[in-house]
C-alpha angles and dihedrals in degrees: 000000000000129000106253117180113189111243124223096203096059091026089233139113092247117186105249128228118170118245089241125044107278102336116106113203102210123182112186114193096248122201136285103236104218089119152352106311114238142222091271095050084051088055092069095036090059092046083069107041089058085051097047078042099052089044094056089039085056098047105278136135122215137213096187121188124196119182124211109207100208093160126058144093098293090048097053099039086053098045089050096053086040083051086230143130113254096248098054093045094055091036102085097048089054087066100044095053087061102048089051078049094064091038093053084041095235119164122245120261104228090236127037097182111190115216099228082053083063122048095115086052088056097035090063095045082058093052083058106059089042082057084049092046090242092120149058156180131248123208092246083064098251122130122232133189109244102236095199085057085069104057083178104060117136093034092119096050092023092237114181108219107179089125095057122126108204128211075057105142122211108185088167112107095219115032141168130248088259092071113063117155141113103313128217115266094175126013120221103236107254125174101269085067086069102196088340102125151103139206115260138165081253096059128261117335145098134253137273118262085242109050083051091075100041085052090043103044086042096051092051106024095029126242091304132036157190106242131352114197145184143115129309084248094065084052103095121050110354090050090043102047091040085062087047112051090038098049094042085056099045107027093229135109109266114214125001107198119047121202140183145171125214120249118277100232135205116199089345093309135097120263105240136140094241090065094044102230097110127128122194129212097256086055089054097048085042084071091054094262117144128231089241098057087044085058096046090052089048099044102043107073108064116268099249089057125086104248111217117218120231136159091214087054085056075053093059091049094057087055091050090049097053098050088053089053099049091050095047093049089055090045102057094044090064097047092050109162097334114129119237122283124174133327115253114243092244085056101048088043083053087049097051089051101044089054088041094053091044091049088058101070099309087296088196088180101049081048091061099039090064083050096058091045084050086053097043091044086048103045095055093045089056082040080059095042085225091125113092131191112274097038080049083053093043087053095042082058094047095057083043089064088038086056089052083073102034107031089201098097103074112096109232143169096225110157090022101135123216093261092070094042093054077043083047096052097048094049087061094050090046079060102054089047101049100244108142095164093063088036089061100042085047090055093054097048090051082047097053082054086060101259121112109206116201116191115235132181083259098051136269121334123206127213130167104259 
């Protein structure tokens, strides 16, 4: 079956193909960094991890591009309150951003562009649509994008703007419906900016938060593109402006594939900084949660769902994860060092299910389901002691490609302090020695730290209690 995606512009589950061969051109909306990103904003990220993931997992390759904003409204208010310059404002939650990628395991984009890197790429975007008579001048010396040059605006959110009026002018870089107008490509520096400005041919200034990603995605992806992803909230108007101003400067169609995830809630309302209800990473580990299991609870409610935020569903991904992992430990100890044989027939038909679900728009449900089914019908044919090696190593390599997708299969000691590994290590060396007593004692001691250790032919394993 054929990979289908469902696309927000034409509103379908359309079967996908690249524009080119076997190479997918992805550009996934990246954070502002004017503070620490939170869990809603995860929630997107992951989205497209699992789809850079499911792309590689089906025989593509991927040119993946991430943009960093590290220059609009929100970063330069910030740094001048902070009386600092904006680099070393945004700096440190660059920084952090990458380190909460590699918690949450996912995969590095190939490009990560930041916007202040950039500004000659979008003045001369700029130069473009003026060429194209898309864009003018105010007095105050800004650039906006001429909304009646672009017949086709709102084709992405299906806005009906019969009650425009045009000439309307929005110089805001995040802005409601309401506000339709003709929105800002370059701000004239003003005082609030502080040192924030470039040189331009329309004198000193710096660009709109919108203009940054259609220069970003078109030097590295090219003027058209495979998919083009984010969150319902970067619908209207980033998403929109972005088509406009890029199709009204190139003539060609932008993205070809939308697509967008649903909100992560909390209590019926979206997480966001601006309500106040947001947790960030570091909050969550703070309470002794993993990054796997963060990226379990994330991963595991379909993408066009809002996904609704609950420590007792960390809770449930804990659970998930530990029978995973009981399962994976047993086994492997079957398996032992036996090369893989055959699949059983419960496992390819497992295997047939879980690439099926995630062909049909990344059907993550339907994904784990067929990995639960895999577990129980493992477990009872171990019960049964009717799985031999090389069909328990044929399965333990099956979960291994799985994991290449998910990245939630693998057992790991993430979070484990120091402490528990040197208790760890004792324990080990109790062991050797035959001393049960002390091994004991050792394990109590690494379970009132909240690990529970289980001793396997291949030595201890460790698992958060």
């Amino acid at each position: 079956m054929s990979l289908r995606l469902h696309n927000t512009m034409t509103r379908r589950t359309e079967e996908f193909r690249p524009l080119e061969g076997r190479t997918v051109r992805l550009y996934t909306c990246g954070p502002t960094v004017h503070d620490f990103a939170h869990l809603g904003n995860f929630r997107a990220y992951m989205f497209e991890d699992l789809l850079r993931r499911h792309l590689r997992f089906a025989g593509y390759d991927v040119t993946q591009v991430m943009n960093l904003t590290d220059v609009d409204d929100k970063t330069i208010r910030k740094s001048r309150e902070r009386g600092v310059a904006l680099a070393d404002y945004t700096r440190p939650f660059v920084e952090a951003f990458f380190q909460d990628l590699d918690r949450l395991g996912i995969e590095r984009a190939e490009h990560y562009p930041a916007a202040t890197a950039h500004v000659p790429e979008m003045i001369e975007l700029i130069g473009r649509l003026f060429e194209k008579g898309a864009a003018y001048r105010s007095d105050d010396g800004s650039v906006y994008f001429r909304l009646a040059a672009f017949p086709a605006y709102g084709k992405l959110s299906h806005l009906d703007l019969a009650g425009l009026r045009h000439g309307a002018r929005v110089s805001s870089d995040e802005y409601e419906k309401e506000n339709v107008g003709d929105f800002a490509l370059w701000k004239a520096w003003d005082a609030a900016d502080g040192d924030v400005k470039w040189d331009s041919p329309w004198g000193p200034g710096r660009p709109g938060w919108h203009i940054e990603c259609s220069a970003m995605s078109m030097k590295y992806l090219g003027e058209s593109f495979d998919i083009h992803t984010g969150g319902m909230d970067n619908m209207f108007p980033h998403h929109e402006d972005e088509i406009a101003q890029s199709e009204a400067a190139t003539g060609r169609p932008f993205a070809r594939f939308w697509l967008h995830c649903a909100h992560l809630v909390v209590d019926g309302r979206k997480m966001s900084k601006s309500l106040g209800n947001f947790f960030t990473l570091r909050d969550v580990l703070a309470r002794g949660v993993t990054g796997r299991e963060v990226r379990h609870a994330l991963l595991a409610t379909h993408y066009r769902q809002a996904l609704n935020f609950t420590f007792e569903s960390l809770g449930a991904s804990r659970a998930a994860l530990q029978r995973v992992d009981e399962f994976t430990a047993r086994l492997r100890e079957r398996a032992a060092a036996a090369r893989p044989g055959d699949r059983p027939a419960w496992a390819a038909e497992a295997a047939a299910r879980f690439r099926a679900a995630l062909d049909d728009d990344l059907n993550i449900s339907g994904a784990l389901a067929s990995l639960f089914d895999l577990i129980r019908a493992g477990h009872k044919a171990l019960d049964e002691a009717a799985l031999e090696a090389p069909a328990a190593a044929a399965v333990a390599a099956l979960l291994d490609d799985w994991d290449r997708v998910l990245g939630i299969l693998r057992p790991d000691e993430e979070g484990a302090d120091p402490v528990v590994g040197d208790l760890l290590r004792r324990r080990q060396d109790a062991r050797r020695q035959r001393n049960w007593a002390e091994s004991d004692r050792l394990r109590a001691e690494i379970a009132a730290r909240g690990w529970v250790v289980k001793d396997t032919p291949t030595g201890q394993q460790l698992r958060r209690a």
